[in-house]
N, C-alpha and C positions, 0 to 999 in steps of 0.2 A: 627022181632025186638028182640037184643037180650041184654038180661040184664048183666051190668058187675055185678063181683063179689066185692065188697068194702065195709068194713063197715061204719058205722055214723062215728065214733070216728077218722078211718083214715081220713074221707074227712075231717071232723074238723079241725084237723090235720093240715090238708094241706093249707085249707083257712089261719089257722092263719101264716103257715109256710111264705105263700105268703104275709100277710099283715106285717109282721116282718121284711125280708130280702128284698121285691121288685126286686127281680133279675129270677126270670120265666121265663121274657119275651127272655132274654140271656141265662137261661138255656137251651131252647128248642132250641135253637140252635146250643146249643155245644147238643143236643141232638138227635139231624141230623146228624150230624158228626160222632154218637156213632151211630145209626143205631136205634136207640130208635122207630123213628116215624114207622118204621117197623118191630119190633118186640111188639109192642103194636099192631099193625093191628091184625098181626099174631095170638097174644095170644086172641085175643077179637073173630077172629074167628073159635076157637079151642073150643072145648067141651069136652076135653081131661084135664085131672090134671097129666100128666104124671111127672114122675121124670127123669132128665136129667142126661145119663149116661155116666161115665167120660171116658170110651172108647169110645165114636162116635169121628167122627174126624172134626177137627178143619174146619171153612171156611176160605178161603181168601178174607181177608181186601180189600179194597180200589181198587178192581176190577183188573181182570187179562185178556187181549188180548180182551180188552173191555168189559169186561161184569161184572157183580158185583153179586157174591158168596157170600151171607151171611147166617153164618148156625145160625139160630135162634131157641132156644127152646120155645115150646110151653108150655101153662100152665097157672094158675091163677097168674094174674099181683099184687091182693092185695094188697103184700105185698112193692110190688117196689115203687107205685105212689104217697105214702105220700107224695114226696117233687116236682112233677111235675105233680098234678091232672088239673092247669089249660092248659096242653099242652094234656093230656089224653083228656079232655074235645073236645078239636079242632079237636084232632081226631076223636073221636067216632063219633062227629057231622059227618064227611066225609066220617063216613062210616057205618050208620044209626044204632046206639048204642045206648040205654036209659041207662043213667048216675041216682043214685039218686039225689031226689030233695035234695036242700040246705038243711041244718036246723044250725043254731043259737044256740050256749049252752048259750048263755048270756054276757059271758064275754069278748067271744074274743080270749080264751086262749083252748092249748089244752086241749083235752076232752070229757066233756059232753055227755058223751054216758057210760052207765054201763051192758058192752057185760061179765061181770063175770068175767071177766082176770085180774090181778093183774100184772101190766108191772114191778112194781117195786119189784127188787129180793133184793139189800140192801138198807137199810136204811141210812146208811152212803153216804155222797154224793159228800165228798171229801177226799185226803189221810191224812188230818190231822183229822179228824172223824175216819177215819179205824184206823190210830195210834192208838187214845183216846181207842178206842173200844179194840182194842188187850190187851193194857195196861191194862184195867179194869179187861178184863176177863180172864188175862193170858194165852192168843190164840197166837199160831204162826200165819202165812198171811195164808198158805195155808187151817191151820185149820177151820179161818172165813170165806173162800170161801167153803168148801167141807161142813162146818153147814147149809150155805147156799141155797148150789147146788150140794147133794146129790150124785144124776146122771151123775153131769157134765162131768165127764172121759172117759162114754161110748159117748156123745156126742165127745170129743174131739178127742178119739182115732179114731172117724169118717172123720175128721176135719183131721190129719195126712195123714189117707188113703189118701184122693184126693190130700192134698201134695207132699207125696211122689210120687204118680201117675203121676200127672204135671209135678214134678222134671224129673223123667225118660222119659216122650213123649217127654218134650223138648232139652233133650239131646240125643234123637234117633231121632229128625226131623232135616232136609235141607231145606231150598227154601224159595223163595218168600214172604215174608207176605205182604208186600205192594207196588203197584205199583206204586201208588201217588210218595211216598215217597223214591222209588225203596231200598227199606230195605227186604235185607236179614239176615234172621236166621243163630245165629253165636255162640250160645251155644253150638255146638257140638265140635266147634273148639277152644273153650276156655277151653271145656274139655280136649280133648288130650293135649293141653301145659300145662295144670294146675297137668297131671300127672308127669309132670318130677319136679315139683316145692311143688310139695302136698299143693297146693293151689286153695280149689274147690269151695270157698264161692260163688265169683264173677259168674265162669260159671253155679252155679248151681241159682243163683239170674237169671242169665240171659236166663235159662231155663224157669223157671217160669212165666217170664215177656213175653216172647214171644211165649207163651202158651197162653196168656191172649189177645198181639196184635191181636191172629189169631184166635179169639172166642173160645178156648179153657174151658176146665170144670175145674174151680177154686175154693180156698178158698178163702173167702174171708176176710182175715186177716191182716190190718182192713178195705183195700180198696181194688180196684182191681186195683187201678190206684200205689198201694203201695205191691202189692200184694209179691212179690217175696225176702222182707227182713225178713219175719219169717219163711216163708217157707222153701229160703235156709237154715237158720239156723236150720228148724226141721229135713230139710233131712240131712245135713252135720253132727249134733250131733249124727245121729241114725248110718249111714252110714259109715264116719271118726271115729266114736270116741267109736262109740258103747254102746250111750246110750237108754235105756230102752225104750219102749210106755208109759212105766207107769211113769218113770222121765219126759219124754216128757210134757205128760198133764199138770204135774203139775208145768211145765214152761211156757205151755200158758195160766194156768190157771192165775197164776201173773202175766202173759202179760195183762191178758185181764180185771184185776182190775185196772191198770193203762190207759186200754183203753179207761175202763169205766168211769173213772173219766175226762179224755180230753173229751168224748162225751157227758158229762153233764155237762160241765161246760165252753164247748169253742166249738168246731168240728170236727169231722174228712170227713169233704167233703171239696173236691180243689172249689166247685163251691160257699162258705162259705166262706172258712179261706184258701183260698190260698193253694201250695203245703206242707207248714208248717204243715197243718192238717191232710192231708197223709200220708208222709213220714217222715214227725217228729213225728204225731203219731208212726207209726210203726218202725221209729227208737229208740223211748223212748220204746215203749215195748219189740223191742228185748233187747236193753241197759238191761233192768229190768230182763226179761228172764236169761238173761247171766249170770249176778249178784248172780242173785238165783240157778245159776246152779254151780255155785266156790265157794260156800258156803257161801258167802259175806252177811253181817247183814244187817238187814234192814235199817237205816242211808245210807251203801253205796247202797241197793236198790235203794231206792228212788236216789237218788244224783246221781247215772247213768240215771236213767228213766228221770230226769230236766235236766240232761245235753243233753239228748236225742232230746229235744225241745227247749231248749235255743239257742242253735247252726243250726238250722234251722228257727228262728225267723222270719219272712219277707218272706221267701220262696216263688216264686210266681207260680201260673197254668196256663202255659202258651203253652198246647202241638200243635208242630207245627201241621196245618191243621185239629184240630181235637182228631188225633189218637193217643193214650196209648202210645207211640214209642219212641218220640224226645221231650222231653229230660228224656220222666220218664224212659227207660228204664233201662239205663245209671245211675241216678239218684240212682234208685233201689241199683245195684250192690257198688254204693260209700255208702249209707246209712249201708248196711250190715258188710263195715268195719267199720265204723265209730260208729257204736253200739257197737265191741268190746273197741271200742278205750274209749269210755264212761264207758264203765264199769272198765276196768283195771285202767284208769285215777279217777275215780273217788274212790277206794280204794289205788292207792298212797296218793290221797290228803285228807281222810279223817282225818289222824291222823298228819298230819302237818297246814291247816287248816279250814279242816270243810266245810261245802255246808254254804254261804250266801245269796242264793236267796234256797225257797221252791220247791218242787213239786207244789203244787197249785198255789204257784206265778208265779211258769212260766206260767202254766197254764192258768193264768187271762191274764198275757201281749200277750200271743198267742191270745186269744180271742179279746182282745185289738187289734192289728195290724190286726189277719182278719177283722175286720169289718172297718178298716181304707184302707183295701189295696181296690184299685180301681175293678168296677165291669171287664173290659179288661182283669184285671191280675187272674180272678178267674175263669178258667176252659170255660170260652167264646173262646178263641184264639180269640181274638182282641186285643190283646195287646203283649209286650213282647218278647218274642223269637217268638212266632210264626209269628212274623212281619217280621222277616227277614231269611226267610227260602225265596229263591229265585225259584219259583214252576216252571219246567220244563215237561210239560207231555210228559210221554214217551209212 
């Protein structure tokens, strides 16, 4: 009998997750689809805390000449099951696991468990707090993030490695990713056009993304379902343009205070808030990223990163049969231009007239319409485009 690894605080966690949203019962299914049910067996029978290295190579998706390839890493699941413990539960059941017993913090609310870790790095909880704060203490953004998070850089410039890593496997790979779906890998060939045009955002999003369809080693910035619009933008700035590691960071470091404030204050999961939460997240953070990197003030910061998400509002998660492919892949590479388009639009209009909806107000009406958009259109495939993908097995 073997015990998983979990602490109180995450199962807490999780209960209230489930008693909040009521959408589990649909998650686990699009979590079949993701292969979940099988790499939770995997990791429950591993004894190993190994680290997953971003040279192994990728499996194929959705089964090849009948058979089904999936390269799953092993390792302690802890961290993943906050927001799907009662599908972990069903497993383990099936396959003779002892889960901890419940416990109750009282409220109902996350929590209730004091494991010594302090989750919260700012105090501030939205960008018009961070504003207030800078203002007070006459701090640039980056400087209240690095008072912060000290360290952060070495994390990040880690965080690039597997990018650019990604970038490059997926512009040296051909073939197959999914049979289902009969999608072929086309980043390489978006490459060779994109050299006569010096136009590599697209191929190099599309790199990314189909690194990810075919179980590839990602970052995970801020989805994986969204993965390939900061990415490209890390690798195309270092590669095209020849900026620094060390400018780098501290463009995802501003990415990732606006990230912060969308994950506190609305979501970044499709299974949540729809594709708006994904990829409007990680289009409002590259917008932001961009911004700060043309020297643009923080007024038009912000007013990129809102337009980042306003113009994704509604967005729904609807991937056909399941898999990362149709329509995010796609999806992906539109998002990556459309962050610059945010950014350079939103320094023409600044000085003719002004941002009239907030950063945080977009923010609230995103959190507003996820939870109005139907459980079908959020990351189930029961709804939506995945409805009219006409399946053909080949």
């Amino acid at each position: 009998m073997k015990k998983l690894n979990i602490t109180k605080k995450q199962y807490n966690e999780s209960k209230y997750f489930n008693k909040k949203y009521g959408a589990l019962k649909y998650m686990s299914e699009s979590g079949k689809l993701y292969k979940t049910d099988k790499g939770v067996v995997l990791a429950l029978e591993s004894e190993e805390d190994d680290e997953p290295k971003a040279d192994e190579p990728a499996g194929l998706v959705g089964g090849a000449d009948g058979e089904e390839e999936v390269t799953v890493k092993k390792g302690d699941l802890a961290s993943a099951l906050q927001d799907v413990i009662d599908t972990v539960k069903d497993i383990a059941a099936d396959n003779d696991v002892t889960l901890p017993e419940e416990e109750e913090d009282g409220e109902g609310e996350p929590g209730g468990d004091d494991d010594g870790d302090d989750d919260e790095v700012y105090n501030e909880n939205d960008f018009d707090s961070i504003k207030a704060f800078l203002k007070e203490k006459a701090i640039s953004l980056t400087d209240y993030i690095y008072e912060h998070e000290s360290d952060l850089k070495d994390y990040l410039k880690g965080c690039l490695k597997v990018m650019f890593e990604t970038v490059e496997r997926g512009l040296t790979s051909e073939g197959l990713i999914n049979k289902e779906l009969n999608y072929y890998r086309v980043a390489a060939k978006l490459y060779e056009k994109a050299k006569s045009k010096e136009d590599f955002l697209v191929a190099y999003s599309y790199a990314a993304c189909e690194e990810n369809a075919a179980g590839g080693m990602m970052c995970t910035a801020p989805t994986l379902g969204a993965c390939g619009i900061l990415t490209s933008l890390m690798y195309y700035l270092h590669k095209n343009e020849g900026v620094s590691e060390d400018r780098l960071c501290d463009l995802l470091a501003v990415a990732g205070i606006f990230g912060n404030c969308i994950k506190k204050n609305a979501s970044i999961a499709g299974s949540t808030g729809g594709c708006q939460a994904e990829v409007g997240t990680a289009c409002s953070m590259a917008a932001a990223a961009i911004a700060f990197k043309e020297g643009f003030g923080l007024p038009t910061i912000e007013y990129a990163a809102e337009m980042g998400i306003e113009h994704f509002l509604g967005l729904t998660c609807d991937p056909v049969l399941g898999y990362v492919i149709i329509p995010c892949i796609e999806r992906n590479a539109i998002s990556i231009l459309r962050a610059y388009d945010c950014a350079y639009l939103a320094e023409q209009l600044k000085d003719v007239k002004g941002n009239l909806i907030s950063f945080d107000s977009v923010v609230h009406a995103m959190n507003y319409t996820g939870n109005k958009l139907a459980i079908e259109l959020k990351e189930t495939s029961l709804g939506g485009l995945s409805l009219e993908y006409k399946y053909e097995k080949r």
